[in-house]
C-alpha positions as CSV (number, residue, x, y, z in Angstrom):
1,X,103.5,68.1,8.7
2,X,107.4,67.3,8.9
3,X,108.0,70.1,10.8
4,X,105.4,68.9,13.9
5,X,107.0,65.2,13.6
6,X,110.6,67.0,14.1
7,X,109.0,69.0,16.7
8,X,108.1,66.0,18.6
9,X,111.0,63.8,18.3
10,X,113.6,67.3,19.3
11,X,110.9,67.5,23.0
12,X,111.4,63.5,23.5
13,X,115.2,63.8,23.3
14,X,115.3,67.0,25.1
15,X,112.8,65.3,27.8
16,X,114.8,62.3,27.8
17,X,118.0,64.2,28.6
18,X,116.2,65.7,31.0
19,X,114.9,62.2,32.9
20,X,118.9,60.8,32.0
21,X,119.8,63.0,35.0
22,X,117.1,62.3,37.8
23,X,113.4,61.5,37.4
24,X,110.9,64.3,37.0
25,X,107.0,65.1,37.9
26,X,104.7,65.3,34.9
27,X,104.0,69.1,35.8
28,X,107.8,69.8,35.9
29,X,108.9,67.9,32.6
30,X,106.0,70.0,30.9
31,X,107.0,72.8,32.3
32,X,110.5,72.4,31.0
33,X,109.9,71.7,27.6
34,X,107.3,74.7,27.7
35,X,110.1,76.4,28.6
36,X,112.8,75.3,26.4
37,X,110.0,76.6,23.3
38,X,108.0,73.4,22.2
39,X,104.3,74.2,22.5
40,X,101.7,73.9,24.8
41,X,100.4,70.3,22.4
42,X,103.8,69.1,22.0
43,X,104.6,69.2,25.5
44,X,101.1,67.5,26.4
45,X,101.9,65.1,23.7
46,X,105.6,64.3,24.7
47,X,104.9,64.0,28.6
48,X,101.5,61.8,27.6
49,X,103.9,59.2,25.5
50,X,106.0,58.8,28.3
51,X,103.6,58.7,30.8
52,X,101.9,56.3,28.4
53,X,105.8,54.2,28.2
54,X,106.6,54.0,31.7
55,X,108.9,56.5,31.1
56,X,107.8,58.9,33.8
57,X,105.2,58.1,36.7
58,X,104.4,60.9,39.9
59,X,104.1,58.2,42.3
60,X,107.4,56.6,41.8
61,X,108.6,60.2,41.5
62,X,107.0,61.1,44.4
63,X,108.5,58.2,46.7
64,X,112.2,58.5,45.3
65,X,112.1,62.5,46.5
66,X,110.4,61.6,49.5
67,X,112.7,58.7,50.3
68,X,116.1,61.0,49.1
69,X,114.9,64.1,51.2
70,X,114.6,61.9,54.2
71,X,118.1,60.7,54.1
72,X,119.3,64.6,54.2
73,X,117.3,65.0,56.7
74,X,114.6,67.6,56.1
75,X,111.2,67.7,57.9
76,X,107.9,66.4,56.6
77,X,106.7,69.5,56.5
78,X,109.2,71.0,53.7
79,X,109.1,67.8,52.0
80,X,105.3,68.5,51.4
81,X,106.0,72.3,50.3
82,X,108.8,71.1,47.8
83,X,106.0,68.2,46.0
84,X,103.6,71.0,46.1
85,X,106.1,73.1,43.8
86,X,106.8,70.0,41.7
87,X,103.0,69.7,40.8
88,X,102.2,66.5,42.6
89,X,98.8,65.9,43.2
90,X,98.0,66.2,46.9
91,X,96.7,62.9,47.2
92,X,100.1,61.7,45.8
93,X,102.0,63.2,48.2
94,X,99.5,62.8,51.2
95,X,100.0,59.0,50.4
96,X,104.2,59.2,50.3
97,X,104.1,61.3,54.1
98,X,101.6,58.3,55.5
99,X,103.9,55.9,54.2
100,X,106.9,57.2,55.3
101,X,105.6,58.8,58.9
102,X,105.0,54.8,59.9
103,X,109.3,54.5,60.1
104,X,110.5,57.8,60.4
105,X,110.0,59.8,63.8
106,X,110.5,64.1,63.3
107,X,111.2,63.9,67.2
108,X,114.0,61.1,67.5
109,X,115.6,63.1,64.3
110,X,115.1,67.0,65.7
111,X,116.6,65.6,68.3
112,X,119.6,64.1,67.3
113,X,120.1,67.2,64.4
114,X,119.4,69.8,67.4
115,X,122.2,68.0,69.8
116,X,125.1,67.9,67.4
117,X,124.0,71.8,66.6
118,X,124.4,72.7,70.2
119,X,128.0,70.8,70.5
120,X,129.3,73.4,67.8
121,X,127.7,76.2,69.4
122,X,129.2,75.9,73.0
123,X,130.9,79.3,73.0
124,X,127.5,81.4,72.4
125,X,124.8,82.0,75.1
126,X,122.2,79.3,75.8
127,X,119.2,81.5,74.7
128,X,121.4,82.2,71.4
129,X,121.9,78.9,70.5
130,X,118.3,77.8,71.1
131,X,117.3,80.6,68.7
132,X,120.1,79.6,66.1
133,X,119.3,75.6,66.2
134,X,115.5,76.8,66.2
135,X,115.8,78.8,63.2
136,X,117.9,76.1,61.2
137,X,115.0,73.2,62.3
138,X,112.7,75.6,61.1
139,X,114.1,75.6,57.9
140,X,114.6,72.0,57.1
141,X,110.8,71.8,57.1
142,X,110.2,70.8,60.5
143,X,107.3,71.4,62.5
144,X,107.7,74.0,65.2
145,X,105.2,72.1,67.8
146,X,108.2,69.3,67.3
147,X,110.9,71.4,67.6
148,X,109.7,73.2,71.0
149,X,108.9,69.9,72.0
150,X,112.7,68.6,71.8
151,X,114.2,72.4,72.9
């Protein structure tokens, strides 16, 4: 039995050395301490006592990435793909986008993003630099219908 109680307290430290650097889902603390070699019941145990403490919570977690992403800027769209990977629950993240979509416009920011990308691409071709600032929208998670919009 002292080994389990050893187990337990080595997963807490390790997850809160883990949460000393940035908050973390549920899914993606269990899956780290699954990972690091505690078992499937420790990590359940460990990420239920800090669930239980306050310690962790997805919908906090969930608006902090949302809110930090934002400020890069990256599009709603990879924003979603990125909580999806984290293991939010969709209804988590569904609630974060409404929130956020109320005071942050993907056109007025496309826009702004896709005007200082052409001012650094004034010696290529005007079709080539419509494909390149495309292509880099595209991959900050913005949604082509938006992009095409502001092109």
């Amino acid at each position: 039995m002292k080994k389990k109680s050893n187990s337990i307290e080595q997963a807490r430290n390790y997850a809160f050395l883990l949460l000393k650097f940035r908050l973390r889902s549920e899914n993606e603390l269990y899956q780290r301490l699954v990972k690091k070699g505690f078992s499937i019941e420790v990590a359940k145990e460990v990420v239920n006592f800090l669930r239980e403490k306050r310690f962790i919570d997805d919908k906090l977690f969930a608006k902090a990435w949302v809110d930090s992403r934002i400020k890069k800027p990256f599009g709603v769209r990879r924003i979603k793909q990125e909580l999806l990977r984290k293991g939010m629950a969709q209804e988590v993240i569904d609630k974060q986008l409404a929130q956020i979509k109320e005071n942050y416009s993907e056109i007025d920011v496309v826009r702004q993003i896709s005007e200082e990308r052409f001012k650094k691409l004034s010696g290529v071709t005007p079709e080539a630099a419509k494909r390149r600032v495309y292509g880099y929208l595209l991959r900050r998670g913005f949604s082509p219908e938006v992009i095409l919009e502001v092109l």
